[in-house]
N, C-alpha and C positions, 0 to 999 in steps of 0.2 A: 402334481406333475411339475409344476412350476418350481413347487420349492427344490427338487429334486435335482432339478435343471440349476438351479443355481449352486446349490451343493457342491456340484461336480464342478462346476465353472470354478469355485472359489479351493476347491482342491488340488485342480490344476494350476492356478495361481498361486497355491502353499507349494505346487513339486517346484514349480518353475524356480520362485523365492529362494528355499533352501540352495536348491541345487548351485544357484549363483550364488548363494552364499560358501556353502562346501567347496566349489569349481574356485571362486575366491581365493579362500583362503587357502589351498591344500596348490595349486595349479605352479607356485613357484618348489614346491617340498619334489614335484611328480618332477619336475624336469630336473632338478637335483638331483632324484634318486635314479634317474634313468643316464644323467651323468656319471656317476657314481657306476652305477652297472657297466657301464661300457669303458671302464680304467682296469687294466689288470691290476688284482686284488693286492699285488705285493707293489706297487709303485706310490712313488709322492702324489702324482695324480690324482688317487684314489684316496688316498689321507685329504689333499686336498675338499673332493667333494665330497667328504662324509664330512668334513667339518662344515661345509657351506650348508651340505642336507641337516645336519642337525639344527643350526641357526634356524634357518626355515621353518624346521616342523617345528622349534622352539613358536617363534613368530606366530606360526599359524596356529598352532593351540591356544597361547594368549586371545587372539583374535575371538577362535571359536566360544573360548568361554567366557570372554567378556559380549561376544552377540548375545542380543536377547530374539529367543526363538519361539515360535507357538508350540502347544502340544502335537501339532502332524510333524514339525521338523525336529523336535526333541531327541526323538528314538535316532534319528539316521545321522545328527549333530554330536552323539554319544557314541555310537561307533565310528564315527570321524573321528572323533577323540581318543578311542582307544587307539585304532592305526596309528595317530599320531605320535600317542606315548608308547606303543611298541617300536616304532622308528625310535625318538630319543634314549631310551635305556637301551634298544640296541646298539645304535652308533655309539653312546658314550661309552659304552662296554668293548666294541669295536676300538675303538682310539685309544682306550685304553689298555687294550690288552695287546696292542700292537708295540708296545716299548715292552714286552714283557717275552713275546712267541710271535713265531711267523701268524700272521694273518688267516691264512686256510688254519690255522685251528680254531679260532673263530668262526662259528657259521652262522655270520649277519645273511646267509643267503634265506636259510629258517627262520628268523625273525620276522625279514621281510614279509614273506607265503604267508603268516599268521597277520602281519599286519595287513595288507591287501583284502585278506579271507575278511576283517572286519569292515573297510572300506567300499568292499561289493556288496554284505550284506546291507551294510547302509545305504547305499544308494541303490539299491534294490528294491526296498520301499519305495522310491522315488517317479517308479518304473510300473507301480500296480496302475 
């Protein structure tokens, strides 16, 4: 019963751990990409914050994968990472194709939905 009891103590000390670790490193990419959402898609504004969001998630993926993580945060630190690298290949694609075609034919809005999907699933773990 004891050992049991301590288990769960030191489990909730791995969600806590993580979470501040993901909440970290991800915390400046989210308010970037929520600047970013709030620029109409065809404006400098918006170039502006997808360049700032990509630096970020840049940032923040170096971060995550140079932390060293236990095996309970591994799984939720790996779909951190993918979220991440779906934001950069979508922004650089984004910016990139925006000297080529208007913007709405880019749909960084579907990039995003898929990167988030892995974001929640990862800190869903976090949450049993």
């Amino acid at each position: 019963m004891i050992a049991a009891a301590v288990l769960l103590l030191a489990a909730g000390g791995a969600n806590a751990d993580c979470g501040r670790l993901l909440d970290g490193a991800t915390a400046p990419v989210e308010r970037s990409l929520a600047s970013f959402e709030s620029q109409p898609e065809d404006s400098a504004a918006a170039l502006s914050a997808a360049r700032e969001l990509l630096a970020r998630a840049r940032a923040a993926r170096d971060r995550l994968e140079a932390a060293r993580v236990g095996s309970f945060c591994a799984p939720s630190r790996s779909e951190e990472l993918i979220y991440l690298n779906h934001l950069t290949l979508g922004f650089t694609g984004w910016i990139a194709a925006r000297a080529r075609r208007p913007p709405s034919v880019y749909d960084v809005a579907s990039i995003i939905r898929r990167a988030r999907a892995h974001q929640a699933r990862g800190r869903a773990r976090l949450r049993r």
